[in-house]
C-alpha positions, 0 to 999 in steps of 0.5 A: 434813846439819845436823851440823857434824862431817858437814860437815866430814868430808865436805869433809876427804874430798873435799879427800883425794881432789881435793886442793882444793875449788874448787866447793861446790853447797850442794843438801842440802833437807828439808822437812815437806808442810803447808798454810800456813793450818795453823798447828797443822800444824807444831811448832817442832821441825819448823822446826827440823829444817828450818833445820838441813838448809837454813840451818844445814847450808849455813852448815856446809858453806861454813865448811868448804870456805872454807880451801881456796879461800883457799888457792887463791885462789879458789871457787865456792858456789852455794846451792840455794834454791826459788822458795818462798824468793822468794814464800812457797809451797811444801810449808810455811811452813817450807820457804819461810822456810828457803829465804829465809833461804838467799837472805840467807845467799847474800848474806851470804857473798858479801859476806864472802868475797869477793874471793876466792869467789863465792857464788850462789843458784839458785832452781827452781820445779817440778821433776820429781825423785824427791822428788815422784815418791816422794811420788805414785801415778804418775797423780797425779805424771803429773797434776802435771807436766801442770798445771805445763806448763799453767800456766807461761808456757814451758808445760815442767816442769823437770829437774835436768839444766836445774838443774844447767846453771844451777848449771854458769853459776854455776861458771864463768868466765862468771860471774866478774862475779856474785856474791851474786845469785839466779837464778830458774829456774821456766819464768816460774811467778813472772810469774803468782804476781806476777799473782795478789798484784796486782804 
């Protein structure tokens, strides 16, 4: 979703069918599963293919929806980052640093765009979609969530359901006040990665 004439499309088409666009959840994500000690393992080509879904396309999609909630008045843009944005682990170093330049970007765009539109940032840690199951023979995939629930301090694997709660905050009146944060959600997974850098 790194296209700019997709992302405008895909916001001329929800205006059609709404009539205004109020909420933009920025939630398109790729990435290339390699070992950060690999430095061979990935090209510059993989990075640019990464930043052009996480960054790139996300810069798009805002541009295209910040008329419209200009118009109104008012909106909500919530970034789906990664706790691999915060701490530099993840499938690769370039999904991390994307991720990271997702968060600057969050708080970048909520700077410009305010006062009329918030923009907001969530960070997962773990969480049991289709995109690892996939991936995993389902012994293994069963293995990965026990070793998650094993290892995080609320001792529980994420679900999208839990994520888009976290989303749904950032989108409603409750939030009026917040702009340009970042909300970690990760089952506590950062206090012992904090542990394990000697925080």
């Amino acid at each position: 979703m790194g296209e700019d004439a997709d992302c405008r499309r895909l916001a001329q088409d929800a205006l059609a069918l709404a009539g205004s666009i109020d909420i933009l959840v920025n939630n398109a994500g790729t990435s290339k599963f390699v070992r950060h000690s690999d430095l061979e393992g990935l090209s510059g080509e993989d990075y640019l293919a990464i930043y052009k879904t996480n960054v790139v396309g996300a810069y798009q999609m805002i541009r295209a929806v910040t008329p419209s909630m200009k118009r109104a008045g008012w909106g909500a843009i919530v970034n789906v980052s990664s706790i691999a944005g915060l701490f530099g682990n993840g499938s690769s170093s370039a999904y991390a640093s994307s991720k990271g330049a997702l968060i600057a970007l969050t708080k970048s765009m909520a700077r410009a765009l305010a006062p009329e539109i918030r923009v907001n940032a969530i960070c997962p840690g773990f969480v049991g979609t289709r995109w690892f199951k996939n991936r995993m023979a389902p012994d293994a995939y069963a293995a990965l969530v026990k070793r998650v629930e094993d290892v995080t301090p609320l001792a529980h694997a994420g679900t999208a359901e839990e994520v888009a709660d976290g989303i749904v905050f950032f989108c409603a009146e409750g939030a009026a006040l917040v702009t340009g944060e970042t909300l970690l959600m990760d089952a506590g997974a950062h206090l012992d990665l904090m542990i394990s850098r000697g925080a």
